[in-house]
PyMOL Python script that loads the backbone (N, CA, C, O; Angstrom):
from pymol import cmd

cmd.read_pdbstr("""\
ATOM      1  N   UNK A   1       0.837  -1.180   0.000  1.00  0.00           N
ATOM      2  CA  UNK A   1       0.000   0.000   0.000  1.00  0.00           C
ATOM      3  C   UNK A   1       0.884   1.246   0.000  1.00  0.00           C
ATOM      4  O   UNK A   1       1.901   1.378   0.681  1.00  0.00           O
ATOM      5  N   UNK A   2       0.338   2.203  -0.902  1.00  0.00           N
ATOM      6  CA  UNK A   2       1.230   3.340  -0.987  1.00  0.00           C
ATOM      7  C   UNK A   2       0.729   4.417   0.014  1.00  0.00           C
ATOM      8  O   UNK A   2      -0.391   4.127   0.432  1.00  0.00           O
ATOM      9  N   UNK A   3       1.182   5.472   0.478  1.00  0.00           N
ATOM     10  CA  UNK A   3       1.006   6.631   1.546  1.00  0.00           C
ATOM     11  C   UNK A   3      -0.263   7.658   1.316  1.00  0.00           C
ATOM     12  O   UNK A   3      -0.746   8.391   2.179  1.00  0.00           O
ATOM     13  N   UNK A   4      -0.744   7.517  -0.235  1.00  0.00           N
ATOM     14  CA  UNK A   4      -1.966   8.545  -0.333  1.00  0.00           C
ATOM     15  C   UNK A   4      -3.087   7.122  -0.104  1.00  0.00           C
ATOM     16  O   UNK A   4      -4.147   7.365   0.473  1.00  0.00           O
ATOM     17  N   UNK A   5      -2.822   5.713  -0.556  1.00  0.00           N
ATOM     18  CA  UNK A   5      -3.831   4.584   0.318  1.00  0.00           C
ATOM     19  C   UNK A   5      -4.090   4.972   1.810  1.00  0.00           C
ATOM     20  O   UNK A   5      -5.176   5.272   2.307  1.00  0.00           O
ATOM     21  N   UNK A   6      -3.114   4.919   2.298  1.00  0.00           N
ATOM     22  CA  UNK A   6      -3.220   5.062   4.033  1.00  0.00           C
ATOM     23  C   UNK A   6      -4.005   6.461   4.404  1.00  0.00           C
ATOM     24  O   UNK A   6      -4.868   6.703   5.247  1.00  0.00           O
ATOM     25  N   UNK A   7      -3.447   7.154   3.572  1.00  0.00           N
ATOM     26  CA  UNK A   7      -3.966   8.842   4.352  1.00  0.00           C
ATOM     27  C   UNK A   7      -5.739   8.632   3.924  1.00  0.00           C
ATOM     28  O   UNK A   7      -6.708   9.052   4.556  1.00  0.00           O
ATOM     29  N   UNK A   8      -5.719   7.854   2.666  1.00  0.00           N
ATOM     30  CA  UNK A   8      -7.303   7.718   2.186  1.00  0.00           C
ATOM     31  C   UNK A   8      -8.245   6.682   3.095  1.00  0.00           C
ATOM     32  O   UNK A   8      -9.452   6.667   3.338  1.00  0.00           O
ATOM     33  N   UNK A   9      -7.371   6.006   3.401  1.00  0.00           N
ATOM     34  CA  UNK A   9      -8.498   4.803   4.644  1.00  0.00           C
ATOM     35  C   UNK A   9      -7.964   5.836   6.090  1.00  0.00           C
ATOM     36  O   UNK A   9      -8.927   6.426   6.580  1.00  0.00           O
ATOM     37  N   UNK A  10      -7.229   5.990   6.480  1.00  0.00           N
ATOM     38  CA  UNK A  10      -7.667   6.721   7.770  1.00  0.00           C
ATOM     39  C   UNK A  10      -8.228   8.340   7.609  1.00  0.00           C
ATOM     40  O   UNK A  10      -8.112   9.094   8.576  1.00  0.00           O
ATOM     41  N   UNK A  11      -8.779   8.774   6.457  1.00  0.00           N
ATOM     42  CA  UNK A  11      -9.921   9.724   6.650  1.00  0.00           C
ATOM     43  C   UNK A  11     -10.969   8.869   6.446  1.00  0.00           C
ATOM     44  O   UNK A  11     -11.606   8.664   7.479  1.00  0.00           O
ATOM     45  N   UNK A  12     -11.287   8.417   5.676  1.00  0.00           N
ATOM     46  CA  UNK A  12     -12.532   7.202   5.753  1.00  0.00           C
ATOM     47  C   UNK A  12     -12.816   6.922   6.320  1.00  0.00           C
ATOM     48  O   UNK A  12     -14.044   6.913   6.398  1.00  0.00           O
ATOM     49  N   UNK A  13     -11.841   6.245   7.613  1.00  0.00           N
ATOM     50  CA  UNK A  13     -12.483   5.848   9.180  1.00  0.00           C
ATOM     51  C   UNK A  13     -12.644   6.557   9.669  1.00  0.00           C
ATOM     52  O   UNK A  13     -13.624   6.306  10.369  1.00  0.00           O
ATOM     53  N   UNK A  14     -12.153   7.872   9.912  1.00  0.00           N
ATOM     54  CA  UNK A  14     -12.287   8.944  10.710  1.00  0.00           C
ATOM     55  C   UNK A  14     -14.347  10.054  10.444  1.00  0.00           C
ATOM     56  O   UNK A  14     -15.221  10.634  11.088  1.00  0.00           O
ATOM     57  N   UNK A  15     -14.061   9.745   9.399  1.00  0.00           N
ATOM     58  CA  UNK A  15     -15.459  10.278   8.333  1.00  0.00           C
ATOM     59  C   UNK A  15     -16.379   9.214   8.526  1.00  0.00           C
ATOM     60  O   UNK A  15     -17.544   9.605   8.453  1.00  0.00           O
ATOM     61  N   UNK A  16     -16.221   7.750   8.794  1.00  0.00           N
ATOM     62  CA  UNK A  16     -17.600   6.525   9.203  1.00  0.00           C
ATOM     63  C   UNK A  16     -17.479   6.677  10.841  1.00  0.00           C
ATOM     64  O   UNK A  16     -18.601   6.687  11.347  1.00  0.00           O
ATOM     65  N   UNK A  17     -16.512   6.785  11.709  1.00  0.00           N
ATOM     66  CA  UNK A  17     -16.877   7.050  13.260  1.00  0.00           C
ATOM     67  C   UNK A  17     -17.295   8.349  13.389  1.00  0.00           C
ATOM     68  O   UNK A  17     -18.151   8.242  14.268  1.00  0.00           O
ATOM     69  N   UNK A  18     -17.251   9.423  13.106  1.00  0.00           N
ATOM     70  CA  UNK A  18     -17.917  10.608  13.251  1.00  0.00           C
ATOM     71  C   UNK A  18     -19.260  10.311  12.933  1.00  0.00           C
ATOM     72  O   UNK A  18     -20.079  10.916  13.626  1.00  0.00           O
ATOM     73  N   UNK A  19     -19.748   9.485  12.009  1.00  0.00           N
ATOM     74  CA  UNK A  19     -21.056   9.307  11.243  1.00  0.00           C
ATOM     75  C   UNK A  19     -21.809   8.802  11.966  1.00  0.00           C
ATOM     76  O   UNK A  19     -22.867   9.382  12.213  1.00  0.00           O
ATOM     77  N   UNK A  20     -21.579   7.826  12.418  1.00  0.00           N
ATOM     78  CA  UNK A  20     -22.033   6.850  13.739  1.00  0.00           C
ATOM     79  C   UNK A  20     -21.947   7.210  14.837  1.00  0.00           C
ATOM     80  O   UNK A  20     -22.778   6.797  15.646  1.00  0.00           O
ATOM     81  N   UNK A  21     -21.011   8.022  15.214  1.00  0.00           N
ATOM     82  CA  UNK A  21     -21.277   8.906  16.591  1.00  0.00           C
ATOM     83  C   UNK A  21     -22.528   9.823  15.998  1.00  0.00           C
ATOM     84  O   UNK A  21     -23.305  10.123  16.904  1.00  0.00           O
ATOM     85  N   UNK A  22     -22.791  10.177  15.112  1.00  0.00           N
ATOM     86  CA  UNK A  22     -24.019  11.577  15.084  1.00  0.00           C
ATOM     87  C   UNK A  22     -25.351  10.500  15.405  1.00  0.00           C
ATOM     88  O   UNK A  22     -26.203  10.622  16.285  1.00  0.00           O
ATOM     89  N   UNK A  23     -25.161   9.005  13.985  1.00  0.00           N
ATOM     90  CA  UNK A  23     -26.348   8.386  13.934  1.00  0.00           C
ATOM     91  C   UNK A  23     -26.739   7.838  15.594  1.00  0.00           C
ATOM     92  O   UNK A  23     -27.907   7.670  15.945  1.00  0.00           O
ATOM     93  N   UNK A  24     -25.748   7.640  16.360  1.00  0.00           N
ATOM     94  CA  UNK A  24     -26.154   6.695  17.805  1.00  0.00           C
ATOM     95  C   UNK A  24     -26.325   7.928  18.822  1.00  0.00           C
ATOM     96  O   UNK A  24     -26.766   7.584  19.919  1.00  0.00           O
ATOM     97  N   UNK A  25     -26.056   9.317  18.666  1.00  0.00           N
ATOM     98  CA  UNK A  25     -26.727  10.225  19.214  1.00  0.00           C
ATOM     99  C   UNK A  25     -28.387  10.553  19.149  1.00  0.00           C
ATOM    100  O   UNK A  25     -29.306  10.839  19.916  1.00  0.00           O
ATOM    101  N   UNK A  26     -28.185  10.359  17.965  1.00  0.00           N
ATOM    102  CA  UNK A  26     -29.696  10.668  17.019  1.00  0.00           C
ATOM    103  C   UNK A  26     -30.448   9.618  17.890  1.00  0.00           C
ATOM    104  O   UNK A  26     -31.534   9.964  18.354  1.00  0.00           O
ATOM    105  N   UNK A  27     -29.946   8.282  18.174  1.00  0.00           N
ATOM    106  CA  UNK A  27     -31.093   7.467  18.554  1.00  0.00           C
ATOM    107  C   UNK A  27     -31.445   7.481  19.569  1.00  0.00           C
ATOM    108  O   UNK A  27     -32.601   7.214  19.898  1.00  0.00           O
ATOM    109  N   UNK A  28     -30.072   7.958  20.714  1.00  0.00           N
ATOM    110  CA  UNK A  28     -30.294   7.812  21.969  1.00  0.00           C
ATOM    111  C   UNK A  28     -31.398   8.614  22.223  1.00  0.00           C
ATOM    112  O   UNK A  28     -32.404   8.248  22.832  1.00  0.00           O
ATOM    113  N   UNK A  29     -31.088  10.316  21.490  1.00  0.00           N
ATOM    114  CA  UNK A  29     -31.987  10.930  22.001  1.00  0.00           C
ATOM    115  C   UNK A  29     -33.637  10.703  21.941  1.00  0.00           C
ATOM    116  O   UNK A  29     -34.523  10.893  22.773  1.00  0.00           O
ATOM    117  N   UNK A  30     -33.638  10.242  20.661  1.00  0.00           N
ATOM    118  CA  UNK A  30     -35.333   9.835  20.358  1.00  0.00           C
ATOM    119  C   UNK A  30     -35.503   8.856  21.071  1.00  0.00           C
ATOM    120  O   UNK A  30     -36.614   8.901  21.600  1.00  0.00           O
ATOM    121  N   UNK A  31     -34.684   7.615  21.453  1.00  0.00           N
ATOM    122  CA  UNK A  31     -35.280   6.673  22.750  1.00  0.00           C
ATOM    123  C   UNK A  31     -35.394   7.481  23.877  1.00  0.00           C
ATOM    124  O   UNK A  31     -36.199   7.143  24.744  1.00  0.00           O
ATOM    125  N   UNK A  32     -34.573   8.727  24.052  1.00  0.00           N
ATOM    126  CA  UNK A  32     -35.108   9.327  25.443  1.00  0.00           C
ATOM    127  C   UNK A  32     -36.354  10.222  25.357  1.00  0.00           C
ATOM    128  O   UNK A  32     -37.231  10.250  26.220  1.00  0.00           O
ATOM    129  N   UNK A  33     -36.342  11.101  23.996  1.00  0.00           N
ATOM    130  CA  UNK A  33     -37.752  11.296  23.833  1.00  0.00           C
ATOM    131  C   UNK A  33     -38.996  10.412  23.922  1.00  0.00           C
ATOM    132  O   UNK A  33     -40.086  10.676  24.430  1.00  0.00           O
ATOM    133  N   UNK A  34     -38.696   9.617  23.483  1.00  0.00           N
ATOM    134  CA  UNK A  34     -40.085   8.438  23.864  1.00  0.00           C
ATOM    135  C   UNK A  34     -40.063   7.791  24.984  1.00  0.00           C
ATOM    136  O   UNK A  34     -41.155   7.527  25.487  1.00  0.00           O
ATOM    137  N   UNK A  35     -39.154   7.476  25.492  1.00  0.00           N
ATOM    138  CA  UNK A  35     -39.631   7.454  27.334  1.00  0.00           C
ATOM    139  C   UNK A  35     -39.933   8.706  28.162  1.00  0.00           C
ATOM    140  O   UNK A  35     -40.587   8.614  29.201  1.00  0.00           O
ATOM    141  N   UNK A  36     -39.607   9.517  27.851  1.00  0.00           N
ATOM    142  CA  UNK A  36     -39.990  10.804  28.474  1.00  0.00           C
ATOM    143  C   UNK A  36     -41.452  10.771  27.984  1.00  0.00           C
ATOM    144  O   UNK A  36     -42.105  10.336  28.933  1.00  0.00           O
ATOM    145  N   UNK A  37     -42.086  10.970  27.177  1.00  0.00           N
ATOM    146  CA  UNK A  37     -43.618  10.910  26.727  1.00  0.00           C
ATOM    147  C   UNK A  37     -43.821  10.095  26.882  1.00  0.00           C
ATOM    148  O   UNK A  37     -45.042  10.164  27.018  1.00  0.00           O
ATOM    149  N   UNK A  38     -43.373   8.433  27.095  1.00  0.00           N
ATOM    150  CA  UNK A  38     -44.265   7.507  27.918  1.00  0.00           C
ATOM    151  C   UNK A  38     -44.504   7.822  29.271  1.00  0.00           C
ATOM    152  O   UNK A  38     -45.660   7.714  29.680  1.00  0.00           O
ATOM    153  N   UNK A  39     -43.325   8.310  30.283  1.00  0.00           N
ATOM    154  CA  UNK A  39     -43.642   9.034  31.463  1.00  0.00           C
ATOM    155  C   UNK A  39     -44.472  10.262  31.868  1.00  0.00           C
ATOM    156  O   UNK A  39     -44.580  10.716  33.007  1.00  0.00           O
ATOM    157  N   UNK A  40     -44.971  10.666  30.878  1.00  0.00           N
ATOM    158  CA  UNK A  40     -45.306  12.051  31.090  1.00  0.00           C
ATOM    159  C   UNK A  40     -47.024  11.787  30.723  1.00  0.00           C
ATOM    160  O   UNK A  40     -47.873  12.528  31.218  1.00  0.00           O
ATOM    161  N   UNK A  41     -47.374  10.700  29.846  1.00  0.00           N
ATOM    162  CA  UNK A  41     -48.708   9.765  29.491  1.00  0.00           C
ATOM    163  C   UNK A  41     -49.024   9.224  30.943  1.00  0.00           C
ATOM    164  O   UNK A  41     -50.091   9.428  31.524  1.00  0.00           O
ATOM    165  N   UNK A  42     -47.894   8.465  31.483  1.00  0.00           N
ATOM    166  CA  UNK A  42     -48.218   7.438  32.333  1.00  0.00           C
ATOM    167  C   UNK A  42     -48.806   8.405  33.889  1.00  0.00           C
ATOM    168  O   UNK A  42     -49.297   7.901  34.899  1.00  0.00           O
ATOM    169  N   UNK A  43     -48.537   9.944  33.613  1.00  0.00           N
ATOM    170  CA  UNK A  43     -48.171  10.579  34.959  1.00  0.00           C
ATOM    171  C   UNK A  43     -49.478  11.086  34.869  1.00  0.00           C
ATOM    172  O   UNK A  43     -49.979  11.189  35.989  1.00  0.00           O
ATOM    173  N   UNK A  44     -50.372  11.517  33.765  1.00  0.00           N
ATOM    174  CA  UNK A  44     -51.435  12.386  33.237  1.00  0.00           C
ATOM    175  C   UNK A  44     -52.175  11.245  33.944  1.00  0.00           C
ATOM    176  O   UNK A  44     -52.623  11.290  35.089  1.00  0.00           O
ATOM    177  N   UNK A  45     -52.263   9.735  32.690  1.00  0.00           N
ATOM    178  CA  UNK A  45     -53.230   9.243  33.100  1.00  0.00           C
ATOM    179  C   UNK A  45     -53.138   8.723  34.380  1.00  0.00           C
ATOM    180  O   UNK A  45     -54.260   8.251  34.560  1.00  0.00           O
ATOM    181  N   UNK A  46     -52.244   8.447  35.747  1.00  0.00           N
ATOM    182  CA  UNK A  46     -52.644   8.186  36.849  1.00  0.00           C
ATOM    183  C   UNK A  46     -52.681   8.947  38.077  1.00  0.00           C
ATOM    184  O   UNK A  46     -52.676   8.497  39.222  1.00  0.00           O
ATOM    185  N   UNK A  47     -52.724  10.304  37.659  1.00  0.00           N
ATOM    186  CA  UNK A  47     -52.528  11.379  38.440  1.00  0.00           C
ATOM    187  C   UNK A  47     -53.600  11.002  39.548  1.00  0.00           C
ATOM    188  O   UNK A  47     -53.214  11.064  40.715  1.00  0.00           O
ATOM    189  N   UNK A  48     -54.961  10.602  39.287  1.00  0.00           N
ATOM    190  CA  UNK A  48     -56.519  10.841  40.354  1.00  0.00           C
ATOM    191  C   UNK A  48     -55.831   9.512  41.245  1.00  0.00           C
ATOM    192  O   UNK A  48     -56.257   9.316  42.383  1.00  0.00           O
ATOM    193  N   UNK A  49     -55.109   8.911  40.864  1.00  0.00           N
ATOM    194  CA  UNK A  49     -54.540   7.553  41.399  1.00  0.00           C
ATOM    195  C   UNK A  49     -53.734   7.899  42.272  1.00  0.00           C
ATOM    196  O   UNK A  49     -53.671   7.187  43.273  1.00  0.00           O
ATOM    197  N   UNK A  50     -53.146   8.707  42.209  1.00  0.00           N
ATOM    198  CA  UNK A  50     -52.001   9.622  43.507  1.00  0.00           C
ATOM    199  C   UNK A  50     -52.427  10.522  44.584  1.00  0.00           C
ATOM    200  O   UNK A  50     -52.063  10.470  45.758  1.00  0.00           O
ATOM    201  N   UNK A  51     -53.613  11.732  43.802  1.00  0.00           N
ATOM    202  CA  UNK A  51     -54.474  12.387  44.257  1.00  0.00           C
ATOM    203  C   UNK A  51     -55.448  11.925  45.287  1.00  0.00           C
ATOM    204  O   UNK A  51     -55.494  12.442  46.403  1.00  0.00           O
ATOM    205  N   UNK A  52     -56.292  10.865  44.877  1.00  0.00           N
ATOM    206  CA  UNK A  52     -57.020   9.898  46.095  1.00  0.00           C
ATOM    207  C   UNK A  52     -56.115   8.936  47.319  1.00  0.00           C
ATOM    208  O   UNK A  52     -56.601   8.466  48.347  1.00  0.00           O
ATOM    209  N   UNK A  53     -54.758   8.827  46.878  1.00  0.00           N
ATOM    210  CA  UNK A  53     -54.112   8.292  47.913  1.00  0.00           C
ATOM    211  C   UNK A  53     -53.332   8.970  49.591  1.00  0.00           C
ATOM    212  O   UNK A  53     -52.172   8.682  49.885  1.00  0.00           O
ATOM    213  N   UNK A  54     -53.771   9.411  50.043  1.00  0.00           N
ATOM    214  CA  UNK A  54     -53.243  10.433  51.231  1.00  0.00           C
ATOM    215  C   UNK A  54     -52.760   9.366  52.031  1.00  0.00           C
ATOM    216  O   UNK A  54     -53.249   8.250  52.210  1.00  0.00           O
ATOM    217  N   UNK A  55     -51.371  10.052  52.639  1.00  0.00           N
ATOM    218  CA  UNK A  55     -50.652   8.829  53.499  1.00  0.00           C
ATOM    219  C   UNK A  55     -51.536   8.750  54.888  1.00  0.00           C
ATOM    220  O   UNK A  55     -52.141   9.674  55.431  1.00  0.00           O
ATOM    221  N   UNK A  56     -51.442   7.490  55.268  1.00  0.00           N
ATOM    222  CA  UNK A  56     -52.083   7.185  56.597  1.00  0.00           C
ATOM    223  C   UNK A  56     -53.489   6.133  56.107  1.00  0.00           C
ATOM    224  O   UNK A  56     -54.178   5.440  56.855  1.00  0.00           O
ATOM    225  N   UNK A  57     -53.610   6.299  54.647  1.00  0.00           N
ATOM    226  CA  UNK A  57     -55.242   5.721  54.621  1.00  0.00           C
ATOM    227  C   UNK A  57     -55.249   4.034  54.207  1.00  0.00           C
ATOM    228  O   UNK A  57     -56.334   3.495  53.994  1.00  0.00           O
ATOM    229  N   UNK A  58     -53.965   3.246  54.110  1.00  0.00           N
ATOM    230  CA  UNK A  58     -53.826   1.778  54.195  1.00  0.00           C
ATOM    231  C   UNK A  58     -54.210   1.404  55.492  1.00  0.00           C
ATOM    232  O   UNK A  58     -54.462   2.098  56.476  1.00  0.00           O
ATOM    233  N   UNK A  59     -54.211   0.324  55.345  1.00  0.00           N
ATOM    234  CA  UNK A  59     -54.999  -1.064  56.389  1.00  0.00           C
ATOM    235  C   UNK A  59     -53.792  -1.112  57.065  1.00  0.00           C
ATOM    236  O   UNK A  59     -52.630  -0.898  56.719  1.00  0.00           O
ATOM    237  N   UNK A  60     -54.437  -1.515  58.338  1.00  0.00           N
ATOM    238  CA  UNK A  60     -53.050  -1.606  59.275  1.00  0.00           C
ATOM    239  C   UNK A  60     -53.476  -3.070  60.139  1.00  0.00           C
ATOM    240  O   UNK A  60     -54.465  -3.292  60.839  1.00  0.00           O
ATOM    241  N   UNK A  61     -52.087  -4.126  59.719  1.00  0.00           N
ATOM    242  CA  UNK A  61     -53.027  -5.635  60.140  1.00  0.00           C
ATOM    243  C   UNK A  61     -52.257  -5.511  61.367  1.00  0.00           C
ATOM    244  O   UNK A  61     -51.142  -5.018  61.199  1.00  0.00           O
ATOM    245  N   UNK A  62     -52.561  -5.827  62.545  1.00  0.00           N
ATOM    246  CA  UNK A  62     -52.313  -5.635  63.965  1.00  0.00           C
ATOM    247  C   UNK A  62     -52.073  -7.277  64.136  1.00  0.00           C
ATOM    248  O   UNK A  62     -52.074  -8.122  63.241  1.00  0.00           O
ATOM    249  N   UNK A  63     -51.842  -7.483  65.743  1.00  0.00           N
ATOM    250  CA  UNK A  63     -50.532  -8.976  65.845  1.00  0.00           C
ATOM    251  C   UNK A  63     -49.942  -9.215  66.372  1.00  0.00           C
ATOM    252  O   UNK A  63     -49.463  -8.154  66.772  1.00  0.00           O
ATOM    253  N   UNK A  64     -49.313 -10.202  66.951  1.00  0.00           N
ATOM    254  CA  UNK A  64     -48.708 -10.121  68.275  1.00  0.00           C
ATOM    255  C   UNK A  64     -47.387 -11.010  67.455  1.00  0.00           C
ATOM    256  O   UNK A  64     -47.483 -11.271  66.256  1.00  0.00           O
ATOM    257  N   UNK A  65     -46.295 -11.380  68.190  1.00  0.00           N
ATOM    258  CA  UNK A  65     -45.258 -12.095  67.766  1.00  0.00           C
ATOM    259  C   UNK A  65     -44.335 -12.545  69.085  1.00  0.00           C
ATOM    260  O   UNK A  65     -44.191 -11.801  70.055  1.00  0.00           O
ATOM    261  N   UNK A  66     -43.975 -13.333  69.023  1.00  0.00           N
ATOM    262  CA  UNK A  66     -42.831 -14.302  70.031  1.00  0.00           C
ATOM    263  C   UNK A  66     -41.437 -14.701  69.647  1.00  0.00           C
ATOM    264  O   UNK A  66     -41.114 -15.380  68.672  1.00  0.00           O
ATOM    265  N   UNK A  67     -40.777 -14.254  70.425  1.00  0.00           N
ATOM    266  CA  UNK A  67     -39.007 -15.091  70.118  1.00  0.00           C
ATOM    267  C   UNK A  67     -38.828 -16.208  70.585  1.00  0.00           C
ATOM    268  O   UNK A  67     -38.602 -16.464  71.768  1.00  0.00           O
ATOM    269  N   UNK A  68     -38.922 -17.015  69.630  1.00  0.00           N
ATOM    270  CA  UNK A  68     -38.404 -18.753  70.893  1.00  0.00           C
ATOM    271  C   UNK A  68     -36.614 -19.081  70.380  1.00  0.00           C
ATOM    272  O   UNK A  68     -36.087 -19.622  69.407  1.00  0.00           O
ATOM    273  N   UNK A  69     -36.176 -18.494  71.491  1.00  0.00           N
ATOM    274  CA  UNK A  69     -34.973 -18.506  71.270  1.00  0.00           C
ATOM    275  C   UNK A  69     -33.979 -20.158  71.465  1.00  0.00           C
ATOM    276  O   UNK A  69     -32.870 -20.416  70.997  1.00  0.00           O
ATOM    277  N   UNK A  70     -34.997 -21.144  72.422  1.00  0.00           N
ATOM    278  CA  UNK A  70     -34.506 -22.913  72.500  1.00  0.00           C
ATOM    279  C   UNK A  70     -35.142 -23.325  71.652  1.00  0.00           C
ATOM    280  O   UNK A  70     -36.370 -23.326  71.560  1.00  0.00           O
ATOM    281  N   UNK A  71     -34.248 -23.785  70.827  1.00  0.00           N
ATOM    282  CA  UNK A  71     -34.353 -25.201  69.479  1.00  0.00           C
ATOM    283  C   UNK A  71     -34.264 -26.146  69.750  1.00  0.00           C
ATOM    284  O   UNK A  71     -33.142 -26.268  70.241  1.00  0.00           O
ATOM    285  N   UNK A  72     -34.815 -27.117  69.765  1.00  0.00           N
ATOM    286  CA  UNK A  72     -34.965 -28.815  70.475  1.00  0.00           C
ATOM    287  C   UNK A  72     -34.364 -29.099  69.358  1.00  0.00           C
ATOM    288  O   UNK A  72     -34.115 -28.511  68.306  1.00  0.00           O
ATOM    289  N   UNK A  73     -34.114 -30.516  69.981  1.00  0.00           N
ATOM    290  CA  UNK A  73     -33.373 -31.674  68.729  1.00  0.00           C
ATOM    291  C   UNK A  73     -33.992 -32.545  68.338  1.00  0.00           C
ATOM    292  O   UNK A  73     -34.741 -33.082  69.154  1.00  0.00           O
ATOM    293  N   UNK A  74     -33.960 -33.078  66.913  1.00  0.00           N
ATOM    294  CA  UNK A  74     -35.228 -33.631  66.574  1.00  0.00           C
ATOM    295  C   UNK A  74     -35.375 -35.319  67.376  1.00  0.00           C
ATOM    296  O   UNK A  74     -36.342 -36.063  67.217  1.00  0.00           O
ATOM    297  N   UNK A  75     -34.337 -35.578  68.103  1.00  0.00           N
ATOM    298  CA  UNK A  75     -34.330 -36.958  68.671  1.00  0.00           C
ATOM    299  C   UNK A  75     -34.571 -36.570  69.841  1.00  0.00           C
ATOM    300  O   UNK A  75     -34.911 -37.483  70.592  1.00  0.00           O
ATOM    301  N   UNK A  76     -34.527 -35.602  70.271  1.00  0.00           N
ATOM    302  CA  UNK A  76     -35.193 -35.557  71.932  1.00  0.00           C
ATOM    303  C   UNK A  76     -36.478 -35.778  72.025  1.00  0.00           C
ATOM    304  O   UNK A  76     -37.286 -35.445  71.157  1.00  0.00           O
ATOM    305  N   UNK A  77     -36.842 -36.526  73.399  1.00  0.00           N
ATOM    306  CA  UNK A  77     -38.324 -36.318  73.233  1.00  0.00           C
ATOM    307  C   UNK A  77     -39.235 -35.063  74.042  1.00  0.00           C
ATOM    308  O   UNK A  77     -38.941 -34.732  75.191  1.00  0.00           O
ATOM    309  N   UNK A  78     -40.330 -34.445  73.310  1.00  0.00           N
ATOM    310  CA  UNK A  78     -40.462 -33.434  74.138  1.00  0.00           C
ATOM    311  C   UNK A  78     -40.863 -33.514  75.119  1.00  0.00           C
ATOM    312  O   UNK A  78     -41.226 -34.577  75.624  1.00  0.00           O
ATOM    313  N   UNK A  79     -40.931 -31.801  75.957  1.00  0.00           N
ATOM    314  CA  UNK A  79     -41.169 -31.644  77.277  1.00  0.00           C
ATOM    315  C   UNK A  79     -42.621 -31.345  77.792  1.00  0.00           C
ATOM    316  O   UNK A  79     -42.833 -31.203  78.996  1.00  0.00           O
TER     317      UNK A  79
END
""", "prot")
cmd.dss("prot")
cmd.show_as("cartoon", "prot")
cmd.util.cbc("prot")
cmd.orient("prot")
């Protein structure tokens, strides 16, 4: 390969990674545009869903609980 070959493939590469950096910008951003308007859909339509929820208004299941801190062995017999 002669020296105007080389100078011609490394602008070439230099001219297809610039290209692909613009095209994989381009996409990111429109995938972030469209999750942003799926979030911004999802926020509209469940807003009365947030609005009717005031903290304090869940069920509260009440209960007692015990520590049994002696583990028997399963060959003992019990007490």
């Amino acid at each position: 390969m002669n020296l105007l070959q080389r100078i011609a493939g490394a602008a070439l590469s230099v001219v297809l990674f610039a290209l692909a950096l613009v095209f994989t910008s381009l996409v990111l951003a429109a995938a972030g545009g469209i999750a942003l308007g799926v979030w911004a859909w999802l926020a509209w339509k469940t807003r009365k869903l947030r609005q009717g929820a005031a903290p304090g208004d869940g069920a509260v299941i009440e209960g007692e609980y015990r520590v049994e801190r002696e583990l028997g062995r399963l060959d003992e017999p019990p007490r």
